[in-house]
N, C-alpha and C positions, 0 to 999 in steps of 0.2 A: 186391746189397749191395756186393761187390768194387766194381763200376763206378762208384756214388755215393762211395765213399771215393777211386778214384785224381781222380775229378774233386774232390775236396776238396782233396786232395795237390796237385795241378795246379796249383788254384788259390792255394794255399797259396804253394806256390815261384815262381810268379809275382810275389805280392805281397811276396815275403820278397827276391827279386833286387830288385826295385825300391825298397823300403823301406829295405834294408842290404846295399847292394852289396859292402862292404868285408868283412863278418864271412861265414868260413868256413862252407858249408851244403852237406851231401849227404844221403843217401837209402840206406836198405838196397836191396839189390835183392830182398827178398824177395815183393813184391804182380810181381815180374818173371816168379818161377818159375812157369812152364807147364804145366810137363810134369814126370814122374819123370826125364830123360833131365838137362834142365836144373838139375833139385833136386840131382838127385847131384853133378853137376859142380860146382855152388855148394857144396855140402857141402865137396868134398875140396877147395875154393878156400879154404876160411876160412869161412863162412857157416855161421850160427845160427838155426835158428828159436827164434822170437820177440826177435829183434832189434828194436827197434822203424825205424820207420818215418823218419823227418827227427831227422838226428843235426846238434844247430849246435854246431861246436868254438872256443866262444868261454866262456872264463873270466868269472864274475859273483858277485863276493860272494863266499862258502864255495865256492862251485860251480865245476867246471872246465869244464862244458858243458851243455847243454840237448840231451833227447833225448827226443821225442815218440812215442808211438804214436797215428795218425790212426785217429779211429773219424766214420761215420755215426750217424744217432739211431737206428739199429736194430741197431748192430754191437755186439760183445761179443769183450771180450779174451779171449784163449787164456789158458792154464793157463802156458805158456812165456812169454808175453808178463810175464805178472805176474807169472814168476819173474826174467825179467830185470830189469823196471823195480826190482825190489827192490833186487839186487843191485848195479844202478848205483847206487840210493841211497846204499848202503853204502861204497861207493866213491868218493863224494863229488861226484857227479854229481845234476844236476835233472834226475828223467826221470816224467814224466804223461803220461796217457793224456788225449787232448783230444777231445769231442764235436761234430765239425762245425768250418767255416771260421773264426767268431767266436771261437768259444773257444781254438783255437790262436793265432789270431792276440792275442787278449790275453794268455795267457802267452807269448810270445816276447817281445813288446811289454814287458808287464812285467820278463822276466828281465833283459832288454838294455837297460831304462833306469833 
């Protein structure tokens, strides 16, 4: 399931570089972490689990930025996941959980036009 969401991810930021080259786009590093050895170090780096996934630091509307969590049609958010996405809400932030390439790529599409 992991490998079918980074190939979404993948393909995602592929078409997201080409689509809007201009507007700010990165990535948690957390689909990175491997091991406990690398978890930790990200821990004491700054890093959150359930971060989500493709953070785009572009102001739209109300919204100061758009932050997706990447899911496959068999994936299911974490408990952390969907305490974060809350909590950006709160914060004034767009942040969904998107199913597959389509459906992200139409909320970005949508947010950014």
């Amino acid at each position: 399931m992991q490998h079918e969401e980074d190939k979404i991810q993948m393909m995602l930021v592929a078409w997201f570089r080409l689509q809007y080259p201009k507007i700010l786009m990165t990535i948690s590093p957390g689909g990175l972490i491997t091991n406990a050895k690398s978890g930790n170090k990200a821990n004491k780096m700054g890093y959150s689990k359930g971060t989500p996934d493709l953070l785009i630091l572009q102001p739209s509307g109300k919204y100061h930025g758009l932050l997706i969590e990447l899911k496959s049609s068999k994936g299911k958010a974490s408990p952390e996941q969907i305490v974060w996405l809350g909590k950006l809400l709160e914060k004034g932030y767009y942040a969904h959980i998107c199913i597959g390439f389509e459906e992200a790529k139409s909320v970005i599409d949508g947010y950014l036009q």
